[in-house]
Structures are given as C-alpha cells and as structure tokens.
PDB file of N, CA, C, O and CB in Angstrom:
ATOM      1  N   UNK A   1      51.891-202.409  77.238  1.00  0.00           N
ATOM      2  CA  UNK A   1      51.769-201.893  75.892  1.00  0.00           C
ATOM      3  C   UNK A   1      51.165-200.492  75.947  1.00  0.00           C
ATOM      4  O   UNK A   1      50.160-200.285  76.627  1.00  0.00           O
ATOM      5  CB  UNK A   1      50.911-202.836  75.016  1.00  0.00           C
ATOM      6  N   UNK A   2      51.881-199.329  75.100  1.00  0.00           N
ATOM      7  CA  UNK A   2      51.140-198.197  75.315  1.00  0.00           C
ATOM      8  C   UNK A   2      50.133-198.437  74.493  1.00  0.00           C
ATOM      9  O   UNK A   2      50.042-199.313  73.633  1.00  0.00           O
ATOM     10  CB  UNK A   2      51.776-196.943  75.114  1.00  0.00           C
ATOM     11  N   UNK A   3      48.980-197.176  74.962  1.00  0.00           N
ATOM     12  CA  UNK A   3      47.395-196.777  73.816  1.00  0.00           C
ATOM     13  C   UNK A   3      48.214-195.602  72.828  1.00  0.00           C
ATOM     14  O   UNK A   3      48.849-194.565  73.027  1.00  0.00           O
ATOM     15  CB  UNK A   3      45.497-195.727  74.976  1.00  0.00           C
ATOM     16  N   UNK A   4      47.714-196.581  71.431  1.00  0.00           N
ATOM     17  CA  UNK A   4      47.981-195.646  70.482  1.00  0.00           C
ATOM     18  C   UNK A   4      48.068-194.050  70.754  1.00  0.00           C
ATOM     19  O   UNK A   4      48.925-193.168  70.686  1.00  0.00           O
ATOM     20  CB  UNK A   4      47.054-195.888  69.596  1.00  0.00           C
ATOM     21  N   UNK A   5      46.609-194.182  71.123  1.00  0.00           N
ATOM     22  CA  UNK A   5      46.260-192.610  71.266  1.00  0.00           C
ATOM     23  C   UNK A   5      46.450-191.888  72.332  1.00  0.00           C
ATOM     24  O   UNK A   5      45.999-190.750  72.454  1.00  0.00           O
ATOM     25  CB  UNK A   5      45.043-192.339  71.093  1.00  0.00           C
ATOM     26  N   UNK A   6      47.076-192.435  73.122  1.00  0.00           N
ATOM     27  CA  UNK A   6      48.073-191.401  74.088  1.00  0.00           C
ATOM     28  C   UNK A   6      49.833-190.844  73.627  1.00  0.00           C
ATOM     29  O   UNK A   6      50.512-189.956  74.141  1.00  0.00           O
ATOM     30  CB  UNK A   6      48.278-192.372  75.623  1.00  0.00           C
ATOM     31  N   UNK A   7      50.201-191.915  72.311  1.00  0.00           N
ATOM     32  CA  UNK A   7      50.994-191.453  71.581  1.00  0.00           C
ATOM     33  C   UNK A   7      50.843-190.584  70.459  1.00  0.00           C
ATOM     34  O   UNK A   7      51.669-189.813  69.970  1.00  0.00           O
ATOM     35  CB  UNK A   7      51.459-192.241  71.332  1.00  0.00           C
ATOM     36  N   UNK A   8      49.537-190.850  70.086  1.00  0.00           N
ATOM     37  CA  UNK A   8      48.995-189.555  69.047  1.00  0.00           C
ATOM     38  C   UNK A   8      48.896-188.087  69.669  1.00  0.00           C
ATOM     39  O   UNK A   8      49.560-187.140  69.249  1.00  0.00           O
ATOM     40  CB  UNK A   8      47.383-189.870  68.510  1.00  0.00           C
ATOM     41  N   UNK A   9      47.929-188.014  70.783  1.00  0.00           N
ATOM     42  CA  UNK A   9      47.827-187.313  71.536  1.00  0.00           C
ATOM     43  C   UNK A   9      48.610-186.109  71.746  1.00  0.00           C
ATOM     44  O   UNK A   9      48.305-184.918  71.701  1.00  0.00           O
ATOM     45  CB  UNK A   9      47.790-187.922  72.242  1.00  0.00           C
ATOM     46  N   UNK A  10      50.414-187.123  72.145  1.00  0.00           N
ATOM     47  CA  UNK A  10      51.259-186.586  72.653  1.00  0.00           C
ATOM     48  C   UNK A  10      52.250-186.189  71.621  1.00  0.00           C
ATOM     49  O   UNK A  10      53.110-185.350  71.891  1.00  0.00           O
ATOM     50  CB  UNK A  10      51.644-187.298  73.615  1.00  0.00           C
ATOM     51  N   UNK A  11      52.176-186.732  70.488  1.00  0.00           N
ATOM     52  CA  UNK A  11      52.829-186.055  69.335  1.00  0.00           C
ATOM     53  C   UNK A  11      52.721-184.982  68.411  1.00  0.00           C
ATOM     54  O   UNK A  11      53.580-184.384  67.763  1.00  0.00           O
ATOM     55  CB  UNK A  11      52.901-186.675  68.728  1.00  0.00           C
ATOM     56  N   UNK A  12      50.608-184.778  68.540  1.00  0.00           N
ATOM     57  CA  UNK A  12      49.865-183.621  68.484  1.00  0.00           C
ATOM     58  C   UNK A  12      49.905-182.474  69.209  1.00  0.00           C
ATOM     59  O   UNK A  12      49.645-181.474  68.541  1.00  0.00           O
ATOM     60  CB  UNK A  12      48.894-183.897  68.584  1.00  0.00           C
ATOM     61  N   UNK A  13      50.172-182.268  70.490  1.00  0.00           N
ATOM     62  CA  UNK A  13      50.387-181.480  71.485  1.00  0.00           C
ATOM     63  C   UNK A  13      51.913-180.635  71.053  1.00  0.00           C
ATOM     64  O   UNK A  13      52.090-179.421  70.950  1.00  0.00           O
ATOM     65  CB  UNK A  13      50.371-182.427  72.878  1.00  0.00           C
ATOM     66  N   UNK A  14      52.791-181.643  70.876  1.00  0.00           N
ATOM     67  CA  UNK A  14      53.919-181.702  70.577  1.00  0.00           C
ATOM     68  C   UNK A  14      54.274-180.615  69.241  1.00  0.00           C
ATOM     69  O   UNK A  14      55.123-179.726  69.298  1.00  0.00           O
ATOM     70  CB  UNK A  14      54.132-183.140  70.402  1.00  0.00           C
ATOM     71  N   UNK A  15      53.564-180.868  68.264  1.00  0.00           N
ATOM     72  CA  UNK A  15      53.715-180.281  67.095  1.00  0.00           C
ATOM     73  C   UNK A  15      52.605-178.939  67.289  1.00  0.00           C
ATOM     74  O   UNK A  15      53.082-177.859  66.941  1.00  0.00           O
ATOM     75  CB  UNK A  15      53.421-181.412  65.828  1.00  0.00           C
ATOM     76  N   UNK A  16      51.434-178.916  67.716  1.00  0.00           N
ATOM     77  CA  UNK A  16      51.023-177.866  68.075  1.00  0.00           C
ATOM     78  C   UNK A  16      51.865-176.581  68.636  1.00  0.00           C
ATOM     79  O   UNK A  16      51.836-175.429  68.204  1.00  0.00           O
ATOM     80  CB  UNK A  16      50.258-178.274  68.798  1.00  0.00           C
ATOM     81  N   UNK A  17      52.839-177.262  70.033  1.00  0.00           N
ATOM     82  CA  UNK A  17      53.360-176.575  70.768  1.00  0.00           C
ATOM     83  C   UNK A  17      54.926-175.981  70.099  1.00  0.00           C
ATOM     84  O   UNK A  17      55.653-175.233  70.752  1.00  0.00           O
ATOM     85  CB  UNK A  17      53.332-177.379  71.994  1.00  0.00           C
ATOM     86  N   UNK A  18      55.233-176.417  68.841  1.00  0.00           N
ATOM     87  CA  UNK A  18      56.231-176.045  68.211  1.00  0.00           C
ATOM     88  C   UNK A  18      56.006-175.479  67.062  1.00  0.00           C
ATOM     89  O   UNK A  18      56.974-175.136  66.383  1.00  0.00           O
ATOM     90  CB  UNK A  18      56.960-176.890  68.097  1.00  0.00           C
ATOM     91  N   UNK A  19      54.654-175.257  66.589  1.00  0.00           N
ATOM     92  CA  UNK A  19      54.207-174.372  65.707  1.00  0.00           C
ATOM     93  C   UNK A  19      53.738-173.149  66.370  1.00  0.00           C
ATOM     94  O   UNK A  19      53.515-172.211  65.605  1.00  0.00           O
ATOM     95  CB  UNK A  19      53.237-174.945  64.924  1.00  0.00           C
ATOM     96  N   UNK A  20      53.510-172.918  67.806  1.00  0.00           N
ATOM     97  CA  UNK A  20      53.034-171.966  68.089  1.00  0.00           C
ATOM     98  C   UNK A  20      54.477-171.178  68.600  1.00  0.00           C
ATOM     99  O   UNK A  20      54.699-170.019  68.250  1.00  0.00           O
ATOM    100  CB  UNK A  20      51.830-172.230  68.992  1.00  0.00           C
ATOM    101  N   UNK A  21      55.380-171.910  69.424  1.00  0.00           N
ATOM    102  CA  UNK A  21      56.643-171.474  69.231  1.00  0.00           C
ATOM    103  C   UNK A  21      57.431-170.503  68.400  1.00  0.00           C
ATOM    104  O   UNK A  21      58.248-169.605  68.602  1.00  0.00           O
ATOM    105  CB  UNK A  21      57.036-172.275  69.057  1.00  0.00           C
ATOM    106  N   UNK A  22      56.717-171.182  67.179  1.00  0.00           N
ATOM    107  CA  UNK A  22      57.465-170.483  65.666  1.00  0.00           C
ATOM    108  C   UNK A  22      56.767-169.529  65.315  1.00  0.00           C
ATOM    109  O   UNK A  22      56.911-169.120  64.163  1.00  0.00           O
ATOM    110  CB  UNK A  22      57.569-171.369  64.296  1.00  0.00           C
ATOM    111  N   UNK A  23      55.646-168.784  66.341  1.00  0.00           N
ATOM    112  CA  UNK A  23      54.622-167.841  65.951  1.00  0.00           C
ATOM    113  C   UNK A  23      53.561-168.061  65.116  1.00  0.00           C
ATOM    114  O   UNK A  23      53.118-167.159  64.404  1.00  0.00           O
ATOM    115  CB  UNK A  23      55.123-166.930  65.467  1.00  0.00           C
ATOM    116  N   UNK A  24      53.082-169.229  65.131  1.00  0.00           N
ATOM    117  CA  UNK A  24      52.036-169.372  64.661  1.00  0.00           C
ATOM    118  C   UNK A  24      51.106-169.002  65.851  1.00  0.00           C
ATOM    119  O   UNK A  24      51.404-168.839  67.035  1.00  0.00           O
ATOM    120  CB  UNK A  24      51.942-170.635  64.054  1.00  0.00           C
ATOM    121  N   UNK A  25      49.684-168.896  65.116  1.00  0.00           N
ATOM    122  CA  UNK A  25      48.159-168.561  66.342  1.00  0.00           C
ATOM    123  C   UNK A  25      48.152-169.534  66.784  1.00  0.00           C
ATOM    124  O   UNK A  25      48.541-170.376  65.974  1.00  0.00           O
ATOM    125  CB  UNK A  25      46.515-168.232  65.932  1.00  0.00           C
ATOM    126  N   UNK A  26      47.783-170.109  68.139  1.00  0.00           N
ATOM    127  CA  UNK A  26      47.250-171.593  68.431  1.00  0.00           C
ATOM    128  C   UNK A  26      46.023-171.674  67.351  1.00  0.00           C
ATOM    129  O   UNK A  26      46.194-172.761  66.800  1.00  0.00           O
ATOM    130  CB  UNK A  26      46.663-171.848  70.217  1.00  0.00           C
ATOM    131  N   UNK A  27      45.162-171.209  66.927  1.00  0.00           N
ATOM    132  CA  UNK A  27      43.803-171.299  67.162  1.00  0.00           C
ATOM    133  C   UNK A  27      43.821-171.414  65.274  1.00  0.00           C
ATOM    134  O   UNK A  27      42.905-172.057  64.761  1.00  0.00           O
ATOM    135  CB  UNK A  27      42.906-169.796  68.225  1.00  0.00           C
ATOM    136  N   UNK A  28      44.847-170.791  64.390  1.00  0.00           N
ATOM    137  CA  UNK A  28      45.300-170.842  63.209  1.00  0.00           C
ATOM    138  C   UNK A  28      45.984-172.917  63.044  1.00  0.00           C
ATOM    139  O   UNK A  28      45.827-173.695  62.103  1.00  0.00           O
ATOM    140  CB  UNK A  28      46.610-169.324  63.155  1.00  0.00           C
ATOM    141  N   UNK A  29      46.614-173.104  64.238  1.00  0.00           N
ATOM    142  CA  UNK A  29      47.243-174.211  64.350  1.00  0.00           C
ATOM    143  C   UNK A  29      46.015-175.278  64.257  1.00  0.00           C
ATOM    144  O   UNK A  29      46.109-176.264  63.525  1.00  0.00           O
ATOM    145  CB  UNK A  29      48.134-174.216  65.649  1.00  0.00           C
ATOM    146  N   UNK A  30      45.172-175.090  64.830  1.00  0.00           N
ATOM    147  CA  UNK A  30      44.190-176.426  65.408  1.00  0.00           C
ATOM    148  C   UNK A  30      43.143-176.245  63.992  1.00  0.00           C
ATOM    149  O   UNK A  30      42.487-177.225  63.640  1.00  0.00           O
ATOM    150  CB  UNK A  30      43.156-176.118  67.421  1.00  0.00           C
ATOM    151  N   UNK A  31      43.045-175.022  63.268  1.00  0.00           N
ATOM    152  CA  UNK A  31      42.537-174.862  62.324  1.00  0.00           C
ATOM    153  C   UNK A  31      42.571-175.716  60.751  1.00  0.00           C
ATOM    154  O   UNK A  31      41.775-176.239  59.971  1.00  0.00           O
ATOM    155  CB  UNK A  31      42.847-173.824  62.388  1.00  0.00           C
ATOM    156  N   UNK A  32      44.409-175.403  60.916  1.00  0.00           N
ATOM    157  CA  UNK A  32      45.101-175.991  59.684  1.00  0.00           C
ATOM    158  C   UNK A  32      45.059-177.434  60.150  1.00  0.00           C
ATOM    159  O   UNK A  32      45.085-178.154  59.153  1.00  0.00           O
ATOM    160  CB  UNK A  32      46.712-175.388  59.330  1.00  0.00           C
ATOM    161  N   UNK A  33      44.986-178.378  61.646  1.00  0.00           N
ATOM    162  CA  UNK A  33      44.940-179.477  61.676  1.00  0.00           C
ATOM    163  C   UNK A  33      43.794-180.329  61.086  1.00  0.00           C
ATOM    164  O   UNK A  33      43.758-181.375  60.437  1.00  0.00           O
ATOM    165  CB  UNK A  33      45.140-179.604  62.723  1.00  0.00           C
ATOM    166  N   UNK A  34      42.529-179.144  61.747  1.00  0.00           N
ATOM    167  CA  UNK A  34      41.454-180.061  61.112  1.00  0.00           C
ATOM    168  C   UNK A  34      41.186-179.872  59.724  1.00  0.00           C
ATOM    169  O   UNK A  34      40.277-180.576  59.283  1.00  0.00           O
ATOM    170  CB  UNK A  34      40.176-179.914  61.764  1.00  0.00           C
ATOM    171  N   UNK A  35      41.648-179.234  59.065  1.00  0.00           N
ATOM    172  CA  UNK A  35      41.223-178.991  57.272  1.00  0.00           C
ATOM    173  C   UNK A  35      42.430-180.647  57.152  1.00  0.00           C
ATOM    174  O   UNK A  35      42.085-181.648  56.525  1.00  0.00           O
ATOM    175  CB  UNK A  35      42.076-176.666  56.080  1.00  0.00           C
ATOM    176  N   UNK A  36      43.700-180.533  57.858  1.00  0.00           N
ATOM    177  CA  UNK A  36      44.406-181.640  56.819  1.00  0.00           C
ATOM    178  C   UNK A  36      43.821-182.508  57.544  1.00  0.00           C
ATOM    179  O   UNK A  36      44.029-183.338  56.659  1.00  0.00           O
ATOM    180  CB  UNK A  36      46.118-181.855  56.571  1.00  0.00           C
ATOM    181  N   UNK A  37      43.275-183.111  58.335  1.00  0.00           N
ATOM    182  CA  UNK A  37      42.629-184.366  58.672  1.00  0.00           C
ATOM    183  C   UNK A  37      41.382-184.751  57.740  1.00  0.00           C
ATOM    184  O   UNK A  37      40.938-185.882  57.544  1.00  0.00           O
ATOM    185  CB  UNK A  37      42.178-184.273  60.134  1.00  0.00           C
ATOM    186  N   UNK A  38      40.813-183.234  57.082  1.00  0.00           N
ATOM    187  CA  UNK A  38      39.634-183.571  56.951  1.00  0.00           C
ATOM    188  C   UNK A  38      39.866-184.014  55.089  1.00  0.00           C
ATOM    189  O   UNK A  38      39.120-184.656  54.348  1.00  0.00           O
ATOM    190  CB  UNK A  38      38.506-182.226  57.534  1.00  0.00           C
ATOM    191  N   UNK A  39      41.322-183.297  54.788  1.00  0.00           N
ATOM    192  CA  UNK A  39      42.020-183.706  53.517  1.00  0.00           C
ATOM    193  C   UNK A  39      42.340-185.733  53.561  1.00  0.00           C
ATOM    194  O   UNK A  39      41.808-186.642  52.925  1.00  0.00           O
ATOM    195  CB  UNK A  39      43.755-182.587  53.519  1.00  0.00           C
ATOM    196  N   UNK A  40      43.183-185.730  54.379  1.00  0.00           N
ATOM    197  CA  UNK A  40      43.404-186.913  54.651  1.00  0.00           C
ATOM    198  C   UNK A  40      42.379-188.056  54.737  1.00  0.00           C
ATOM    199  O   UNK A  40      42.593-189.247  54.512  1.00  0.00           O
ATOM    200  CB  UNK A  40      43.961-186.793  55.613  1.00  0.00           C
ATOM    201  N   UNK A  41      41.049-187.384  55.161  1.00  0.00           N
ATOM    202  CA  UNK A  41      40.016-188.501  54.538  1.00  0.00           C
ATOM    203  C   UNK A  41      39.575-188.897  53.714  1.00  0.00           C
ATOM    204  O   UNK A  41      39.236-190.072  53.570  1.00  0.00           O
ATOM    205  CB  UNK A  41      39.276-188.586  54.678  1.00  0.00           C
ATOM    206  N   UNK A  42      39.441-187.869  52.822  1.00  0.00           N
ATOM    207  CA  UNK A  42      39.237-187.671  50.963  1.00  0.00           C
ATOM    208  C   UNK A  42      40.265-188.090  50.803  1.00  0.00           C
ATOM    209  O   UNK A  42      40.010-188.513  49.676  1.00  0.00           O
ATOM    210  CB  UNK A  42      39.038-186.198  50.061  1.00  0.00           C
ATOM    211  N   UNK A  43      41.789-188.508  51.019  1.00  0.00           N
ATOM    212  CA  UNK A  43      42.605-189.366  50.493  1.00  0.00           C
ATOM    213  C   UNK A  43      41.944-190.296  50.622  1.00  0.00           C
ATOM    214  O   UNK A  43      41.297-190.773  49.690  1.00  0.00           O
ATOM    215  CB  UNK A  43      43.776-189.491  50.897  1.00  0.00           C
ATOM    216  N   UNK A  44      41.954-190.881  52.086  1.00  0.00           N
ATOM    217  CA  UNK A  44      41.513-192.357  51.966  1.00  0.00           C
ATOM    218  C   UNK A  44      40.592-192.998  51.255  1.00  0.00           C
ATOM    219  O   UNK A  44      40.595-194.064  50.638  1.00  0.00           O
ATOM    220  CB  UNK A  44      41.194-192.729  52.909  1.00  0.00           C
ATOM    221  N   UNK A  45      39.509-191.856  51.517  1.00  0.00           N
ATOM    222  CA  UNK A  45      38.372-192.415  50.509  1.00  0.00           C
ATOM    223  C   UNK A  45      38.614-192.793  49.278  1.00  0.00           C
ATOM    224  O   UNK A  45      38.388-193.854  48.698  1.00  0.00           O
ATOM    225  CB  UNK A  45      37.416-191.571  50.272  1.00  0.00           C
ATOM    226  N   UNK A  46      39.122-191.765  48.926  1.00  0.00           N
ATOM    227  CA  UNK A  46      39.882-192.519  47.293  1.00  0.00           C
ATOM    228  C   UNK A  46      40.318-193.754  46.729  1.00  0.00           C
ATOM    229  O   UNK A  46      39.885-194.494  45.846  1.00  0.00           O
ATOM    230  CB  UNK A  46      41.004-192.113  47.024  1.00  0.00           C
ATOM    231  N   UNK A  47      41.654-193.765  47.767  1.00  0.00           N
ATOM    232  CA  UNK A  47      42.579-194.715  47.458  1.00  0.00           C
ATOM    233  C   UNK A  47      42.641-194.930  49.346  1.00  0.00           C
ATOM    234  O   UNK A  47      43.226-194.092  50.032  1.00  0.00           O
ATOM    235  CB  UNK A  47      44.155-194.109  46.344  1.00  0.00           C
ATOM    236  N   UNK A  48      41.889-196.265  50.027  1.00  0.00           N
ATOM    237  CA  UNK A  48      42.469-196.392  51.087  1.00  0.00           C
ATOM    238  C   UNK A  48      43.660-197.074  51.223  1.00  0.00           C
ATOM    239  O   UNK A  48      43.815-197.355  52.411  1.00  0.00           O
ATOM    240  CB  UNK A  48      41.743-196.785  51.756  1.00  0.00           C
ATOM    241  N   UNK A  49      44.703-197.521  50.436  1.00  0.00           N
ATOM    242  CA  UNK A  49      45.716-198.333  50.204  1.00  0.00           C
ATOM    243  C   UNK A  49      46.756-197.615  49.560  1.00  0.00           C
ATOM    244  O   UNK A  49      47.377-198.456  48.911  1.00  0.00           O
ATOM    245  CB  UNK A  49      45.327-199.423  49.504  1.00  0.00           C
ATOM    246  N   UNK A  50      47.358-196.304  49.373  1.00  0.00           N
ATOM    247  CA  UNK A  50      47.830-196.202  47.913  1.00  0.00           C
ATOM    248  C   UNK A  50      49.403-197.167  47.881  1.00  0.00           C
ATOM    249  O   UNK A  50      49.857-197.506  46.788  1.00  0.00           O
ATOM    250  CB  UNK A  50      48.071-194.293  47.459  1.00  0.00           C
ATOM    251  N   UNK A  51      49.999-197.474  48.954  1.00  0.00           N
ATOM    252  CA  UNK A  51      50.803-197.820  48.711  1.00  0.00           C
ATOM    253  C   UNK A  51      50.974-199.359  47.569  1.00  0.00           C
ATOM    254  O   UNK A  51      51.933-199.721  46.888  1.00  0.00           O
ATOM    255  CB  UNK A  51      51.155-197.695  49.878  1.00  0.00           C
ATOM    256  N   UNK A  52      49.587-199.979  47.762  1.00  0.00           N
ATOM    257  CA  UNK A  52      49.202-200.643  46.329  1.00  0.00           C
ATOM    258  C   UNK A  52      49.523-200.638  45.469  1.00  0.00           C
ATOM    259  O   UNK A  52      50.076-201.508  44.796  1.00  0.00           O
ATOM    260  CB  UNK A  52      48.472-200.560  45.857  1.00  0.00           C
ATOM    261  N   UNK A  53      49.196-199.433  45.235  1.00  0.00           N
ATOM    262  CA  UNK A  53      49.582-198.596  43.516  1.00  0.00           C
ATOM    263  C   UNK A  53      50.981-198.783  43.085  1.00  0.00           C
ATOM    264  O   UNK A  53      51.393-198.975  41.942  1.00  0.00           O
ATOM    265  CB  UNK A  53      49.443-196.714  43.498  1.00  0.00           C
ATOM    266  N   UNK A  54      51.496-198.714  43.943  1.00  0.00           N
ATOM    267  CA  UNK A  54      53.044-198.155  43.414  1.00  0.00           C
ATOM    268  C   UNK A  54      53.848-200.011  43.502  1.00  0.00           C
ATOM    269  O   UNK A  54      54.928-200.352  43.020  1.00  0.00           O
ATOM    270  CB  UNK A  54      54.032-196.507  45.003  1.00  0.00           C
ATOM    271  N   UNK A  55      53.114-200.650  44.071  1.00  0.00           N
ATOM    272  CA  UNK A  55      53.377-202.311  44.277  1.00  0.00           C
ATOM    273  C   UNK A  55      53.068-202.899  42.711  1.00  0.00           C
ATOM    274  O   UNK A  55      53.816-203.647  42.082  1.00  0.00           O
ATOM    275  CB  UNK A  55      52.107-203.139  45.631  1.00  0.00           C
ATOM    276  N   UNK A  56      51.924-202.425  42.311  1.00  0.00           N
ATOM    277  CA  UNK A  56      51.216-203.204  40.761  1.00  0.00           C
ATOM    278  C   UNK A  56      51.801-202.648  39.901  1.00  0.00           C
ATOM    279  O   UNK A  56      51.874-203.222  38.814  1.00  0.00           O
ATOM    280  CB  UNK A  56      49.605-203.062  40.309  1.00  0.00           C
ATOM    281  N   UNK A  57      52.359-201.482  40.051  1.00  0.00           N
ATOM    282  CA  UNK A  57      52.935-200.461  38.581  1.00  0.00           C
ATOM    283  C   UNK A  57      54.457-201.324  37.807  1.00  0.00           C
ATOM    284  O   UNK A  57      55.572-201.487  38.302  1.00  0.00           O
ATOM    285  CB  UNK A  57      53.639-198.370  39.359  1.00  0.00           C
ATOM    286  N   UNK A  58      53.994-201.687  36.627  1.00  0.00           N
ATOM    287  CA  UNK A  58      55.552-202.609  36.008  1.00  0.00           C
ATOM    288  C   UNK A  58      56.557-201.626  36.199  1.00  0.00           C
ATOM    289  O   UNK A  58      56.286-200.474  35.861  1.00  0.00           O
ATOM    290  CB  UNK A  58      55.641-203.127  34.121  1.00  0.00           C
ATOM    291  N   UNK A  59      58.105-201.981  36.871  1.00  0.00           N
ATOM    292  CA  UNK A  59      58.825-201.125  36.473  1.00  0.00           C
ATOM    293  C   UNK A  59      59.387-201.548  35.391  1.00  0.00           C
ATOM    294  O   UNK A  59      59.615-202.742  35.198  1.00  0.00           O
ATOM    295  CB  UNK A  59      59.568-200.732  37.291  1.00  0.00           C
ATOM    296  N   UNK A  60      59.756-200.353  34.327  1.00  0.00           N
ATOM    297  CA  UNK A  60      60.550-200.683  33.695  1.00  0.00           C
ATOM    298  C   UNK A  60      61.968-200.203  33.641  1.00  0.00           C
ATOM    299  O   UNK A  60      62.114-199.098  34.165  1.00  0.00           O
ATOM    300  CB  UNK A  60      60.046-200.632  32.871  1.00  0.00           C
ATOM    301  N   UNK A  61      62.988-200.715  33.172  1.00  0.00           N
ATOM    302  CA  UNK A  61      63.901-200.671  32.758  1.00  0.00           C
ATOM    303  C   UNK A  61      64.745-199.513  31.865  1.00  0.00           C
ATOM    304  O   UNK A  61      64.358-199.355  30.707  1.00  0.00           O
ATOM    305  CB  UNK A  61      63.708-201.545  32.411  1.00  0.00           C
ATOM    306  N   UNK A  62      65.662-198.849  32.250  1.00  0.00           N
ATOM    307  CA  UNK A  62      65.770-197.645  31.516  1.00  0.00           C
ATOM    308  C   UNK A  62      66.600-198.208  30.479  1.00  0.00           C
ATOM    309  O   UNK A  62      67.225-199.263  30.592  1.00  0.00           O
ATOM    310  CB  UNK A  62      66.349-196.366  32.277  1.00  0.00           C
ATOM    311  N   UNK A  63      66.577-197.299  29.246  1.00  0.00           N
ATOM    312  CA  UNK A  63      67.319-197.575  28.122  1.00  0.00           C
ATOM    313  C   UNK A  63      68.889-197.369  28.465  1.00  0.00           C
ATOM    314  O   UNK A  63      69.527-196.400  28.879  1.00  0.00           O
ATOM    315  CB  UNK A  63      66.812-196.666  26.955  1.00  0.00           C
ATOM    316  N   UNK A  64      69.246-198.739  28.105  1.00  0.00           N
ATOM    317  CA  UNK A  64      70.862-198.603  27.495  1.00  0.00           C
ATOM    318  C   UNK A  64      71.598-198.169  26.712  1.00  0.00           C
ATOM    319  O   UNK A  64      72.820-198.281  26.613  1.00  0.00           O
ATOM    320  CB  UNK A  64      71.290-199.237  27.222  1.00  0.00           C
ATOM    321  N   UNK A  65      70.600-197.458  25.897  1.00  0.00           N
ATOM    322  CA  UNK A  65      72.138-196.818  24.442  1.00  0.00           C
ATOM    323  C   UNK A  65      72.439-195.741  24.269  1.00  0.00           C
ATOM    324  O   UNK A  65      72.272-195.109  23.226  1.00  0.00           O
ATOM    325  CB  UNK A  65      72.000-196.936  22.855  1.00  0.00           C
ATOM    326  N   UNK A  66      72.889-195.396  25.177  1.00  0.00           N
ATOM    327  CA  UNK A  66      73.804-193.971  25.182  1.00  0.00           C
ATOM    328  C   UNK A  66      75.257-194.859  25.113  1.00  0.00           C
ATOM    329  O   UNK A  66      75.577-195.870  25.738  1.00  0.00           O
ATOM    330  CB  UNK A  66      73.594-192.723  26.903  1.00  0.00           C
ATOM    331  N   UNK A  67      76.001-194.071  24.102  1.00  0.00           N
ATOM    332  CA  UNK A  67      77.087-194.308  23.354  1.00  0.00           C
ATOM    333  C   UNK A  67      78.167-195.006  24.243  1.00  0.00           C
ATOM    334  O   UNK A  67      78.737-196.085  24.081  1.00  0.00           O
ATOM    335  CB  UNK A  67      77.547-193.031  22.741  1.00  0.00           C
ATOM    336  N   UNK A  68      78.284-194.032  25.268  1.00  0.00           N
ATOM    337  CA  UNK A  68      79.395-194.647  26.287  1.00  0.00           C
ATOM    338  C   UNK A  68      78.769-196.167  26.441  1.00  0.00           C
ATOM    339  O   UNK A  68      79.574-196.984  25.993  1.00  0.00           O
ATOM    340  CB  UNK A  68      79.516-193.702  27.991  1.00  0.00           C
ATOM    341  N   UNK A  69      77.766-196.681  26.862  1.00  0.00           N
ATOM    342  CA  UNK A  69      77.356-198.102  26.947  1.00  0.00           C
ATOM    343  C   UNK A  69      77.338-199.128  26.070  1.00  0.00           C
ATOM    344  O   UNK A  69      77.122-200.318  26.301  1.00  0.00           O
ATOM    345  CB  UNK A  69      76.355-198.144  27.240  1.00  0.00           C
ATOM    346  N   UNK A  70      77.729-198.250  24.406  1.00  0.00           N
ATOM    347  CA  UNK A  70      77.910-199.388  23.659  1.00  0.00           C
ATOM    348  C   UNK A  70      79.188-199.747  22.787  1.00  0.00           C
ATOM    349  O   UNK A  70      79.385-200.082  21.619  1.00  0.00           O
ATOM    350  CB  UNK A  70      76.899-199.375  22.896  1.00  0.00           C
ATOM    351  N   UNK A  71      80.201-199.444  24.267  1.00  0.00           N
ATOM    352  CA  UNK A  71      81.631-199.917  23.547  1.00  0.00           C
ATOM    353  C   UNK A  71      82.029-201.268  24.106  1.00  0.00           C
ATOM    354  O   UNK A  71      83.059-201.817  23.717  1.00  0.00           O
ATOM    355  CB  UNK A  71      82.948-198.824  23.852  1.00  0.00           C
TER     356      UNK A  71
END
C-alpha cells in the first residue's frame, strides 16, 4: 500500500515544477501554496463537511408552465 504522503508529496513537487515552468518564481509558488493551505483551513474550520450542505438542501422542482408544456 502506498503512504499517502509520498503521493502528496509527489503531486506537490509536480505542480510546483509546472508552475515554475510557466514562469512563475519558485519562491512566489511555495508562497501562494502556503496562503491556500492556510485558506483551506478557515474552510474547514467553518464547515468541516461541506459536502453535507448540499446533501440536506430540499431540491426543488422547476416550474412547468411555460406554454409549450401545457398542450
């Protein structure tokens, strides 16, 4: 079984190494990583579940009466 985090690791490296590619700074790169990680916690904190949300929400049903539908 692989360790998670040698697949994180390697997918981080990965995207690092293709943002710097595209001319980004490395050092701009590892920058913008840790602000969205540090975003991504203030998500969680919030809502550690959100996919919840969208599970409890009633859907409803769109209206039928537009004309063509009521021949």
């Amino acid at each position: 079984m692989t360790d998670w985090r040698e697949e994180f690791r390697s997918g981080l490296a990965n995207l690092v190494d293709r943002a710097v590619v595209s001319g980004a700074r490395q050092a701009d790169v590892f920058q913008a990583a840790v602000e969205e990680i540090k975003r991504l916690r203030v998500a969680d904190d919030r809502d550690p579940d959100p996919a919840d949300d969208a599970s409890e929400a009633e859907v409803e049903e769109p209206a039928n009466d537009c004309p063509a539908a009521q021949s």
